[in-house]
C-alpha positions, 0 to 999 in steps of 0.5 A: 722698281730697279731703276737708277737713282738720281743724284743732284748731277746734272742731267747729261746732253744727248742727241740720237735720230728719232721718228717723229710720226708714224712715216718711220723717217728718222732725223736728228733729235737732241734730248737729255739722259738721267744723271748717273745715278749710285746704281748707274753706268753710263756708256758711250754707244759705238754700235747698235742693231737694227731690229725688225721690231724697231721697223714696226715701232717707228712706222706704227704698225700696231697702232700704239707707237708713241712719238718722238721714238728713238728706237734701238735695243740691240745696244754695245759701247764702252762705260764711261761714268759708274755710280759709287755702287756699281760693282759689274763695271769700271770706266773703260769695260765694253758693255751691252744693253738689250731690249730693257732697262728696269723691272719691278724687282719683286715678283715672281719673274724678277725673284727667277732671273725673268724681268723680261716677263715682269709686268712692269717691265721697263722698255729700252725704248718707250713704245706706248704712250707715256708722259714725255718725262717718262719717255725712254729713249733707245740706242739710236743715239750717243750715250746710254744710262742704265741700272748697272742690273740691265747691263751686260758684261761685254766679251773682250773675244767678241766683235762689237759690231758682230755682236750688237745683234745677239742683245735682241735676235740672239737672246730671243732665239737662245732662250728657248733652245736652252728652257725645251732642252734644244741645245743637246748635243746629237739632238735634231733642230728644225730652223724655220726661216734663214733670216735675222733671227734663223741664221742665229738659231743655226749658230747656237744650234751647231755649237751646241753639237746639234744636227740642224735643219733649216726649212725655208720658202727660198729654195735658194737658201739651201747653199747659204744655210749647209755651204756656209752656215753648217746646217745638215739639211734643207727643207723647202716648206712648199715640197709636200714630198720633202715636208712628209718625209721629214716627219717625226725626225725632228727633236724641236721646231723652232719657228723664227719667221714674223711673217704669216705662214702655215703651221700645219706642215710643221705640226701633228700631235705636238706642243707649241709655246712661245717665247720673249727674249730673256732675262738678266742672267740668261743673257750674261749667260748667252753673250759669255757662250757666244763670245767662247764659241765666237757666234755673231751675227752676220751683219752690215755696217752703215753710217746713222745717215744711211738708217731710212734707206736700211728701214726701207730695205729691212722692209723688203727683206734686203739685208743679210741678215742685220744692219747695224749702225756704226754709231760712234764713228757716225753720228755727231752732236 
């Protein structure tokens, strides 16, 4: 198991905003995080995203949250502490973590630069019932430990606050445009959804010299997705006649929307195939063509005291497209 390793350092003082119970009302909460161990860095979180998935996981939407939850995984600060192994990092680099801290380190995932698919993969923030001193607590907080192997190297070019999103929607959308060969240059991709994840998908798609379309429900998005994103063309997914002519000129589909929707209007003799983040590399990978391309997320910046008026609106569907907290201007021990 990759893991940090515990020295006889005290453990350090932390203080996040946790939900308690299925409401998802978040509040502050003190708690403490490992010593920095010889692998280890520690980093003081400016920003971190909100991610729709840290809506289900507070409020329990699949029945199997685990309580108190400190979410977050969406996680960008500056290294403050580094074990005397560490060799990614010194004191002051700007780092990421995503939606994992710890992997077996031994099978077949792990031997491929694939942690996210390990069996034992350890999540950024505890979400299924556990000891309490195994409980991980997410980037809703101050200060983060982490093997310095589930941390990502920060682009100086990129903004924190902009790209603090990438570390969960952008890797998830990344990944699979890279492994179905989605990211040729004159191939067509198909967007479904403009939200969080889409508008992202549309970035890497048109720096990768894609023609995109976007297909959405919300006829309304059509300037917002060729005006201001640069997608070549917009479907609404209702129009029978637009869904019909469209067929069979697209070189992939991908399916961005969590919400249930229909299918068959996207489908005929095709594949389908899902996909869940990525691993280490991969990310390094994504965030280093982000930070060449200048892709970020569009996001707004709230204060830690504005979280459950931003889940309540995530919850509707009022955000264009990701909130994000401003975490080390805002929350206060």
């Amino acid at each position: 198991m990759i893991t940090g390793t515990h020295e006889q350092e005290q453990t350090q003082k932390a203080v996040g905003w946790a939900a308690l119970d299925s409401s998802g009302i978040l509040s502050p909460f003190h708690f403490t995080r490992r010593a920095n161990g010889d692998n280890d860095i520690t980093m003081k979180i400016l920003y971190c995203g909100i991610c729709h998935s840290d809506l289900h996981m507070t409020t329990n939407t699949f029945g199997f949250s685990s309580y108190p939850m400190i979410p977050g995984h969406e996680i960008v600060g500056v290294v403050t502490k580094v074990g005397c192994k560490v060799n990614k990092f010194k004191v002051g680099d700007k780092a990421g973590v995503g939606g994992f801290i710890g992997s077996c380190g031994t099978c077949t995932s792990c031997q491929n630069n694939l942690e996210n698919y390990c069996t034992n993969v350890t999540h950024t923030a505890t979400i299924f019932g556990v000891a309490e001193e195994e409980k991980n607590y997410g980037g809703f907080s101050d200060i983060m430990v982490v093997n310095e192997h589930f941390a990502i190297r920060f682009p100086n070019s990129l903004s924190l606050e902009g790209g603090a999103p990438l570390l969960g929607g952008g890797i998830t959308v990344y990944s699979p445009m890279k492994y179905f060969g989605l990211n040729e240059a004159g191939k067509h991709l198909g967007v479904v959804g403009l939200g969080g994840l889409g508008h992202l998908a549309v970035k890497f798609a048109k720096a990768f010299g894609m023609k995109v379309t976007v297909i959405s429900t919300s006829p309304n998005k059509k300037e917002e997705a060729i005006g201001r994103l640069g997608a070549d063309s917009f479907l609404v997914s209702s129009d029978t006649m637009q869904m019909q002519a469209a067929m069979n000129t697209m070189d992939g589909i991908l399916d961005t929307v969590s919400a249930v929707h229909p299918f068959n209007p996207l489908i005929g003799r095709k594949l389908i195939a899902g996909s869940n983040s990525g691993g280490m590399k991969e990310t390094q990978e994504m965030i280093d063509f982000a930070g060449k391309h200048n892709i970020v997320a569009d996001v707004e910046v709230i204060p830690i005291d504005y979280v459950n008026t931003a889940m309540k609106r995530l919850a509707k569907g009022d955000i264009r497209y990701r909130f994000v907290i401003d975490i080390g201007n805002t929350l206060t021990a």
